[in-house]
C-alpha positions in Angstrom: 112.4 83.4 106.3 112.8 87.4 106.8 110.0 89.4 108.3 110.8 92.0 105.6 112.8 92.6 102.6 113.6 95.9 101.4 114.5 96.8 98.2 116.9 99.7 97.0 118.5 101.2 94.2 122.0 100.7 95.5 124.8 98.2 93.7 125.2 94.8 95.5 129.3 96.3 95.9 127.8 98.8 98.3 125.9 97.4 101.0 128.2 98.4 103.3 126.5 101.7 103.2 123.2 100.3 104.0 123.9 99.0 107.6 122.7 101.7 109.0 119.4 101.8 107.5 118.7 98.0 108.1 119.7 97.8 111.6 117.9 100.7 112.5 114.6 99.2 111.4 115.9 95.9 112.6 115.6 97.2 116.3 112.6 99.8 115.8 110.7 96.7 114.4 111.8 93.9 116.1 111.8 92.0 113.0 114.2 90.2 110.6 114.9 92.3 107.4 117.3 91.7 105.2 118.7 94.1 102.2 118.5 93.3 98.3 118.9 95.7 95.3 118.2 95.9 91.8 121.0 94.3 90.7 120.0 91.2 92.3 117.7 90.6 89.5 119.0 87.8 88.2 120.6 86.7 91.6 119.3 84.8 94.6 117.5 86.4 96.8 116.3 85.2 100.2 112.3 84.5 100.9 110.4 87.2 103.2 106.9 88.1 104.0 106.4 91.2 102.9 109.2 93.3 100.6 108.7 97.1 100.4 110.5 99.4 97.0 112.9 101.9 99.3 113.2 103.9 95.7 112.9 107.7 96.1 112.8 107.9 92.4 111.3 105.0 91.5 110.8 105.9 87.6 110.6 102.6 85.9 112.0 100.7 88.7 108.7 100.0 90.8 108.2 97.0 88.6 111.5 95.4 88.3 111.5 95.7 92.3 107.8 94.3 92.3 109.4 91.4 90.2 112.0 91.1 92.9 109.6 90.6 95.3 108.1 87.9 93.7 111.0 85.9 93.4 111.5 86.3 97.1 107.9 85.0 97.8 107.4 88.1 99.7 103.8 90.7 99.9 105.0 93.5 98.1 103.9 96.4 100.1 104.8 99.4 97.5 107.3 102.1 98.0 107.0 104.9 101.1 104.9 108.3 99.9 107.1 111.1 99.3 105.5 112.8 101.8 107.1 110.8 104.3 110.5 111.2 102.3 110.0 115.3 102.2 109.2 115.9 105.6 111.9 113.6 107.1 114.5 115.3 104.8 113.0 118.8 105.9 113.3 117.8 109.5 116.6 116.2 109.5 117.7 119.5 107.7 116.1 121.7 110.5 117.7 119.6 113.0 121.4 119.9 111.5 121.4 123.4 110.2 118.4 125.6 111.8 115.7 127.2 109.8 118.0 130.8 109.0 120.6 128.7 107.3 120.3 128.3 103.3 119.7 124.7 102.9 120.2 123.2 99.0 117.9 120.1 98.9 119.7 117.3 96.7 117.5 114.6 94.6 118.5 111.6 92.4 117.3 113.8 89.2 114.3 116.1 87.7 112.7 113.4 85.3 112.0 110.6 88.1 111.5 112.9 91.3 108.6 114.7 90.6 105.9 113.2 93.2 109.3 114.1 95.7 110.3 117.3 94.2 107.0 118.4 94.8 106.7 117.7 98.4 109.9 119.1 98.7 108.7 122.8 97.5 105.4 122.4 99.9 107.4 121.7 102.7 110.9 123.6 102.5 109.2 126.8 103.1 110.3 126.7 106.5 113.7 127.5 105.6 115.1 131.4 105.0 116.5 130.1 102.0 115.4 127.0 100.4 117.0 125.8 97.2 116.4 122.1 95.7 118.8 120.4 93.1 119.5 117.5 91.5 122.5 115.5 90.9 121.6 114.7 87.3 119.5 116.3 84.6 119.3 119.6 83.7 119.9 122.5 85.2 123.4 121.1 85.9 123.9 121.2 89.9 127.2 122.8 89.1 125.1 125.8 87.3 122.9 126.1 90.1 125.5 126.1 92.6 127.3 129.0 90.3 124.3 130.9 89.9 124.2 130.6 94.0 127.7 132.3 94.3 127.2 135.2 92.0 123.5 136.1 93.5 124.3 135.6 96.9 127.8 134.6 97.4 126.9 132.8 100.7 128.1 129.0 102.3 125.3 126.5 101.8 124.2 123.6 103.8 123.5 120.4 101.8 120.6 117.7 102.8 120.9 114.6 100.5 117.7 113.4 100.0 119.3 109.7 99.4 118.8 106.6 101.4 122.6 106.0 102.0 125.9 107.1 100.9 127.0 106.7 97.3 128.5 108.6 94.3 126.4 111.4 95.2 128.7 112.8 97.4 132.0 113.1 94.9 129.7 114.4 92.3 128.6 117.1 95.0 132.0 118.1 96.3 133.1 118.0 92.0 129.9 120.5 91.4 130.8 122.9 94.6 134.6 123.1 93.6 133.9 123.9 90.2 131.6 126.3 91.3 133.6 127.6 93.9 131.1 127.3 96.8 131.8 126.1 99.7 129.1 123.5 101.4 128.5 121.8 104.7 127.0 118.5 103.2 124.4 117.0 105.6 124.0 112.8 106.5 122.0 110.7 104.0 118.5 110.2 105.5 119.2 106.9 106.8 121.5 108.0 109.5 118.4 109.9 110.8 116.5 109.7 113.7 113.3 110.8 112.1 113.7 109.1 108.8 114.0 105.7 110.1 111.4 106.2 112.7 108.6 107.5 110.3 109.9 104.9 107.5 109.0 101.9 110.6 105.9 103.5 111.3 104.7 103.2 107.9 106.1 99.3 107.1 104.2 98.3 110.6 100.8 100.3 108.9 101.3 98.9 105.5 102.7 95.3 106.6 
């Protein structure tokens, strides 16, 4: 049985992409944790103790993962705060690109983000020049990013807020060229330092 099972948005085609994430926790934790998604509704997953909802824009999905959890026999502990999703996205950002540099904040999408999208605003502050987008919804990320260029015709640094890498990126890339900005895109949070060690600290609080 696995000490934890954590539960993500991602496709059960890309994993691959969550390896970082899962052995990071694995050795901050000490524990067994394994990796399912919401496409393994209908699939078998394998029995933990406790399951967490890794969704950083949960919408409607907090109760299909809850469900997921429950067909792994596992506690279901919730999802982590967006607190702790803003301030190790703000920190990561810092640490990349330094607090002069303009640093465009990337979500999932407006509708589902809010709790995040607000934490994001309290906390970005640090930065010279602060700008948060999302991949879908309106205003189209390729609008914003052409509305950069024209008022200040400047490079821009890129922090996905995402868990791991995905179709975010080519839709990024797509926006900026059509917009004709260019961008230093950041690492998804997982591959952080701070990210995995504030998202252990709150499992071993919660679990």
């Amino acid at each position: 049985m696995l000490d934890w099972l954590v539960i993500t948005h991602g496709s059960t085609a890309g994993r691959k992409a969550y390896a970082p994430l899962v052995d990071g926790l694995c050795q901050r934790l000490k524990a067994r944790i394994g990796l399912a998604t919401l496409e393994d509704l209908q699939a078998e997953v394998p029995q933990a103790q406790r399951a967490m909802a890794l969704l950083l824009c949960a919408g409607g999905h907090i109760a299909e993962a809850e469900a997921l959890a429950a067909r792994a026999q596992a506690r279901f502990c919730g999802a982590p705060p967006a607190e702790l999703v803003a301030q190790s996205a703000v920190a990561s950002a810092q640490a990349a690109f330094g607090r002069r540099t303009a640093v465009l904040f990337l979500v999932h999408d407006w509708q589902h983000c809010e709790a995040l999208i607000a934490a994001l605003y309290a906390h970005t502050r640090i930065f010279s020049y602060p700008v948060i987008a999302a991949w879908h919804g309106k205003p189209a990320l390729a609008r914003i990013l052409a509305r950069w260029r024209e008022e200040e015709g400047k490079p821009l640094a890129v922090q996905p807020v995402f868990v791991a890498e995905g179709a975010w990126r080519e839709g990024l890339i797509a926006a900026a060229q059509q917009a004709g900005v260019e961008l230093a895109i950041g690492k998804p949070l997982a591959e952080h330092e701070t990210f995995l060690a504030s998202l252990a600290g709150w499992m071993q609080e919660v679990g």
